[in-house]
Structures are given as C-alpha cells and as structure tokens.
C-alpha positions as a Python dict, from the first residue, in 0.01 Angstrom:
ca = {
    (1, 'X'): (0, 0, 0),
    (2, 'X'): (-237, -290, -6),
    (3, 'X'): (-515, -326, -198),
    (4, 'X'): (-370, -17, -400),
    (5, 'X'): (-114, 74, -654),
    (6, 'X'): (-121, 483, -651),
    (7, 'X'): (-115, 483, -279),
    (8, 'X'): (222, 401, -65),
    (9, 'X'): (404, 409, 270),
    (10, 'X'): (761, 448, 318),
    (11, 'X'): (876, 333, 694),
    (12, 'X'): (1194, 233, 912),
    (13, 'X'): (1233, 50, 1179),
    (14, 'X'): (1505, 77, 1425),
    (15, 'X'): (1534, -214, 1723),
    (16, 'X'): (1755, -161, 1951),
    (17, 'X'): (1866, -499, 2122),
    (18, 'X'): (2081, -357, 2439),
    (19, 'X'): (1784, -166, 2603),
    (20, 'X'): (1439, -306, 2397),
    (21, 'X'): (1379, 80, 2246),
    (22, 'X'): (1245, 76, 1933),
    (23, 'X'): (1164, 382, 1688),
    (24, 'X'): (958, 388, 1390),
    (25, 'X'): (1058, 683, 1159),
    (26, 'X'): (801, 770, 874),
    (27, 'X'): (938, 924, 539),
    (28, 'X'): (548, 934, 425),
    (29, 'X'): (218, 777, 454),
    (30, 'X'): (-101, 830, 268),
    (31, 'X'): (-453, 731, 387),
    (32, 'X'): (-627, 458, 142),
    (33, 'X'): (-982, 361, 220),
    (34, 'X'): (-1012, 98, 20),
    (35, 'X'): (-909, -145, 195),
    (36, 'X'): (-928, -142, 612),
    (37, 'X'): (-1106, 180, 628),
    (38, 'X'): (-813, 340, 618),
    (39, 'X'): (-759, 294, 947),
    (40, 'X'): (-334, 222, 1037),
    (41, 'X'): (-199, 213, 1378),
    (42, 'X'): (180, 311, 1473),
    (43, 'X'): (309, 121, 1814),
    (44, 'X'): (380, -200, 2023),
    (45, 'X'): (190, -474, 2172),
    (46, 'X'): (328, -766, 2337),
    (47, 'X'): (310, -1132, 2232),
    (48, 'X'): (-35, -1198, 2435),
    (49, 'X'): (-217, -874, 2225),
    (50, 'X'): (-310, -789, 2578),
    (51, 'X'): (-112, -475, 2627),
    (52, 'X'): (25, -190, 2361),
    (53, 'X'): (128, 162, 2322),
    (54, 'X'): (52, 330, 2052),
    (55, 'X'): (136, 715, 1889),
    (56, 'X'): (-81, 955, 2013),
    (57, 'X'): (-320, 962, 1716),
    (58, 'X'): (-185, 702, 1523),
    (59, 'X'): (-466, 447, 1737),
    (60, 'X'): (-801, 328, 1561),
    (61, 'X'): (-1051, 483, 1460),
    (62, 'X'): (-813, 761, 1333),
    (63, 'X'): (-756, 775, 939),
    (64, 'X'): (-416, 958, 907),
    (65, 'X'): (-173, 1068, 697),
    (66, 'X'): (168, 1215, 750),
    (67, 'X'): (531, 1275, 620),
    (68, 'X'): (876, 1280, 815),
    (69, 'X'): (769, 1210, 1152),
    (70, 'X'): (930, 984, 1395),
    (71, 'X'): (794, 791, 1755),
    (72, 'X'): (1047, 617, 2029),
    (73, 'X'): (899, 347, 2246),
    (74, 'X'): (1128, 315, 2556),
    (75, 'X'): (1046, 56, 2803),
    (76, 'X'): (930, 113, 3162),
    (77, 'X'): (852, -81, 3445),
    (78, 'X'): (1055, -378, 3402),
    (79, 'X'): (957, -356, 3003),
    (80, 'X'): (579, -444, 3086),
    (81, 'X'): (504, -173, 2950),
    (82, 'X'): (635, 122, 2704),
    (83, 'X'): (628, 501, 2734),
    (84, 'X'): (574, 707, 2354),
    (85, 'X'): (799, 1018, 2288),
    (86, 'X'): (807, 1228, 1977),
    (87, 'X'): (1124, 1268, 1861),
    (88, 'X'): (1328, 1439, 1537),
    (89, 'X'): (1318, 1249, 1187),
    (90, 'X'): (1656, 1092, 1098),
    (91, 'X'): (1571, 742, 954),
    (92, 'X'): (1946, 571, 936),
    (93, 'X'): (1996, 605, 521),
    (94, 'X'): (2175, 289, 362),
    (95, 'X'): (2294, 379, 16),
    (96, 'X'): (2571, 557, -228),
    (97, 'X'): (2521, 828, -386),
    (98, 'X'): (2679, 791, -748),
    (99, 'X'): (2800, 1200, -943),
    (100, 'X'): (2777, 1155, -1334),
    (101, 'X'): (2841, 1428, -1567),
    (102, 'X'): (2479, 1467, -1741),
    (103, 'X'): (2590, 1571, -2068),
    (104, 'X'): (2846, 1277, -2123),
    (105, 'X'): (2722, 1009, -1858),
    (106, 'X'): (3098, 949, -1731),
    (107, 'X'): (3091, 833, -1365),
    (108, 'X'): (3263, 1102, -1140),
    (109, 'X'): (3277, 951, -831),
    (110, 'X'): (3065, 852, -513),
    (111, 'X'): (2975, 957, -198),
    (112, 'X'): (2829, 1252, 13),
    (113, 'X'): (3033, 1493, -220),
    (114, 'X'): (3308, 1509, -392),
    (115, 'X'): (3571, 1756, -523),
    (116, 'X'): (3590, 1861, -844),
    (117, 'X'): (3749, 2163, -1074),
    (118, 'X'): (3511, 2489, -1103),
    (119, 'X'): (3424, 2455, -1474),
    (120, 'X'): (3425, 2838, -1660),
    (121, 'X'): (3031, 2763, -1813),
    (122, 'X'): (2775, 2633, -1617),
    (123, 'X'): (2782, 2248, -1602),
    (124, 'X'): (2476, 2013, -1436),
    (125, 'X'): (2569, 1672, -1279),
    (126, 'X'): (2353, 1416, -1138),
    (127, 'X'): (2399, 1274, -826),
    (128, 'X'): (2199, 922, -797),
    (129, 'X'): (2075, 746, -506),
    (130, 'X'): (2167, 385, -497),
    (131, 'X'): (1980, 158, -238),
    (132, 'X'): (2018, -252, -151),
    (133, 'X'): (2049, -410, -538),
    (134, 'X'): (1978, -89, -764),
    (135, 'X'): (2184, -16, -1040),
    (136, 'X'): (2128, 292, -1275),
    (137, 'X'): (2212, 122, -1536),
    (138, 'X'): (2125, 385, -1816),
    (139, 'X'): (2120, 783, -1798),
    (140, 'X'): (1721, 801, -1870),
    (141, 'X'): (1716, 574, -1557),
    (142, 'X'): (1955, 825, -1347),
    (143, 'X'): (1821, 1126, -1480),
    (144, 'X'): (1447, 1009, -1350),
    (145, 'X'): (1547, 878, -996),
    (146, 'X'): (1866, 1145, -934),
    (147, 'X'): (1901, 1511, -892),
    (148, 'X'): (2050, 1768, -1110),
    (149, 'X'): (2279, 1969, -927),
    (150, 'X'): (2466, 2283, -1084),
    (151, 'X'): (2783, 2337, -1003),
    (152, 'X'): (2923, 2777, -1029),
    (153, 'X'): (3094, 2947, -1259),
    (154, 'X'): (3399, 3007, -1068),
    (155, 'X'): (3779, 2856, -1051),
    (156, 'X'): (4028, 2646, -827),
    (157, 'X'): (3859, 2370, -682),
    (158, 'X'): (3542, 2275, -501),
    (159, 'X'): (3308, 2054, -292),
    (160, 'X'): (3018, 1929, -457),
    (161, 'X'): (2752, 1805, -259),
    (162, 'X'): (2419, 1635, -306),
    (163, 'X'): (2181, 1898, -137),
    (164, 'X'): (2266, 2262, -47),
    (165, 'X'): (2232, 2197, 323),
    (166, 'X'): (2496, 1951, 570),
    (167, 'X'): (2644, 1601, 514),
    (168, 'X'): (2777, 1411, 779),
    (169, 'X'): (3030, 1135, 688),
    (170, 'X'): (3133, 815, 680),
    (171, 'X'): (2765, 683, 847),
    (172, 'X'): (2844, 438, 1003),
    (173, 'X'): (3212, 618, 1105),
    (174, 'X'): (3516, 468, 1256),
    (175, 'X'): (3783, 683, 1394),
    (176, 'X'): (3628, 1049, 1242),
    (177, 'X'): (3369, 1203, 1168),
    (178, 'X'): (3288, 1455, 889),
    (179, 'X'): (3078, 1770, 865),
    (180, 'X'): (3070, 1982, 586),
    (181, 'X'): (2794, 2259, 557),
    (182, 'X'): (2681, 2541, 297),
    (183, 'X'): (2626, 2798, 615),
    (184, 'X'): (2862, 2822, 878),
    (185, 'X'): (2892, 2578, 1183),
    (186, 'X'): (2825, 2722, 1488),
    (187, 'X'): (2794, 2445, 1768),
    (188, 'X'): (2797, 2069, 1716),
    (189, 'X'): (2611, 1868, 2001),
    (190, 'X'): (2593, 1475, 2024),
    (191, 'X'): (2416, 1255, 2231),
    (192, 'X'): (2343, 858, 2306),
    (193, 'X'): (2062, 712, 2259),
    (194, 'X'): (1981, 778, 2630),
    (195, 'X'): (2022, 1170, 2620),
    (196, 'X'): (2402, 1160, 2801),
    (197, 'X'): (2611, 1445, 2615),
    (198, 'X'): (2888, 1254, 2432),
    (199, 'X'): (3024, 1619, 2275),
    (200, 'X'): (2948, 1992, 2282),
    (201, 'X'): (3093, 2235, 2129),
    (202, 'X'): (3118, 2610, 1935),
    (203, 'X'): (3272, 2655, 1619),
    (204, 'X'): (3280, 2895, 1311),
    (205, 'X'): (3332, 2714, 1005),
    (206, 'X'): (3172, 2507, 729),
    (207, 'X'): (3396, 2209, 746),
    (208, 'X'): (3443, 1994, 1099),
    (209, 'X'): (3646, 1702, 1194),
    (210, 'X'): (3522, 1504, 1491),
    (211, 'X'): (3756, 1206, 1643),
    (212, 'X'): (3505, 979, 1722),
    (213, 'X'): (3759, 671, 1847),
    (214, 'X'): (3676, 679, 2155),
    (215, 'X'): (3318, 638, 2093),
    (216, 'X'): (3183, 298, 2177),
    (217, 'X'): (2982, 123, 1920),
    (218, 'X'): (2621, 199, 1914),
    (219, 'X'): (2398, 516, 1719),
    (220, 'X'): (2435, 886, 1825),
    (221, 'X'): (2220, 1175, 1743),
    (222, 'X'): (2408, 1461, 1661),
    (223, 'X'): (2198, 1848, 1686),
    (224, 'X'): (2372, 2098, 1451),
    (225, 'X'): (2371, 2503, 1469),
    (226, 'X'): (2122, 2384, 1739),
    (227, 'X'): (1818, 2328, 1477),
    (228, 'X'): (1947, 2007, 1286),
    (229, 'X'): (1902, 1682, 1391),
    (230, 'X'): (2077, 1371, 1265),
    (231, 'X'): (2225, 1012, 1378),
    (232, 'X'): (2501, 848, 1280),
    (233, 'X'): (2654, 491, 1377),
    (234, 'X'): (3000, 428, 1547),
    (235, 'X'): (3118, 78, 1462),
}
C-alpha cells in the first residue's frame, strides 16, 4: 500500500467487454492513515469525473477495511449511469498448484488434486501455489508460501486435494467440467453472468461430471449444495 510497507491490498478486477459490467472482488484491504487519510473509494466514474457509483460505504470520508467481499457495477440507462449490487466472492484464480513430498522434495504432480497411494504412516505433502512468473525454487521457499496437507492412514488409492472443501476443474473448462467435494453433492446450480439458469440439478455424490460443450464462451457462476458460490470460464 502506498506510503507503507506493513500495510497491503489485494484486488481483482473483472471487465466485461460484451455488456460494460465490471466487478471488483477484494481478497483484503487494510486501512493506512498515513498517507490519504486513509480514505479509499471502491466504484466507477466516467471519463468527464462528472458522474460515479460507488459501494455503499466504500465513498469518502469513510476509512474502511475489509476481506473477501465483492461489488458488480451493471450499466443502466443507456450506460450513463451504473447500478451497485453486492454479490458472492469468487475472484477468477490464475495459477498451478504444484504437490511435493515434504520429507524428500520430489515433485508429485500438479493441479487441483491428484491421486496418489494411501501410505500405511502418516505422510505430509505440500501443495504450492504458483502465480504469473513464480517458481519455488527451493523447499524453505515452498514450505513458507504452501500448505501442509496430511494425507490418512488407510489403503488403495486416493484423491488428494489442496483444501478439505470443493474443487472445480479445468477453470477455464472446455468440453467438462469437474467437481469433486469432501461432503456430499447435493444440487449443482449455474448461471450467466445475467442470472439465466444455464443448469440445475440434484445429486448425491462427492464427485460430478458436467458436459459443458454446449456452453458458449463467456464466465458462469456456479452455487453448490446451495451455499457455495464459484465461477468458472468456458472457452
């Protein structure tokens, strides 16, 4: 954050060209007032500066701070102006996640998860973000940027996975896409970026496989179990 090295925001951006919405999804933001105030502002003003729309309370004179929140600024009235709607977290992630044994360092494999054999003693892995140009280049590196993540005693094969909650993949997907889940799958809803319903459906399992070839290309928010909210792009 300017002015300050301890201090720091973490944002993305999305701009969508076909209908001029944009949404601004906010990992985390601290309030520094050292420099400005503290005073930030989340929204849109034209070219002129003479007309905006801003979060509510996200405007000056407030000094804010928050963590995974999200804003969509859809445009009205022949896109003179913008209306503000809260909407769920799901910034569009852009990196690999790399699985290395921690004891050894030898590279497993990448992705959302992977399968490996149940080991008979506990074993910890580390599964490593990788974003734009990083490299983990050493296992102090991994170990202080990645996860550990235990995988059971037990035997046959298994998925491992980089959080104990859902992964949806490929992002962006093609002709399928995949869900895989710790908890059951109950229902599985998706949407366009306008609200239409693309697909709705009931299920009772913790692994899913969606054709999505008939999709046209765009983003799609996708409500699991009716609580969890995600988006994915169809290319």
């Amino acid at each position: 954050m300017y002015g300050s090295t301890s201090q720091y925001t973490t944002t993305q951006i999305l701009i969508y060209e076909s209908t001029n919405i944009a949404e601004v999804h906010l990992t985390h933001k601290t309030a520094y007032t050292g420099w400005n105030g503290g005073y930030a502002i989340i929204g849109v003003q034209n070219a002129a500066g003479t007309a905006a729309a801003v979060a509510p309370g996200r405007d000056y004179p407030n000094v804010w701070t928050a963590t995974n929140e999200a804003w969509r600024f859809t445009p009205i009235s022949g896109g003179s102006a913008y209306s503000v709607d809260s909407i769920a977290y799901s910034p569009i992630t852009y990196y690999t996640i790399n699985w290395n044994d921690s004891a050894t360092g030898v590279y497993l494999g990448s992705g959302d998860s992977i399968v490996l054999t149940l080991p008979t003693t506990p074993v910890t892995y580390f599964a490593s973000a990788v974003t734009c140009n990083d490299s983990f280049a050493t296992g102090a590196d991994t170990a202080a940027r990645g996860s550990r993540v235990i995988l059971p005693i037990s035997t046959g094969t298994g998925v491992l996975t980089s959080a104990n909650q859902i992964y949806i993949s490929p992002n962006p997907a093609h002709n399928q896409l995949n869900i895989i889940a710790a908890e059951n799958l109950t229902s599985i809803l998706i949407t366009n970026i306008i609200g239409d319903v693309i697909y709705n459906s009931t299920c009772n399992t913790n692994k899913l496989e969606i054709n999505t070839s008939a999709l046209s290309k765009g983003i799609y928010y996708i409500k699991i179990n009716g609580t969890y909210t995600s988006k994915f792009v169809k290319e």
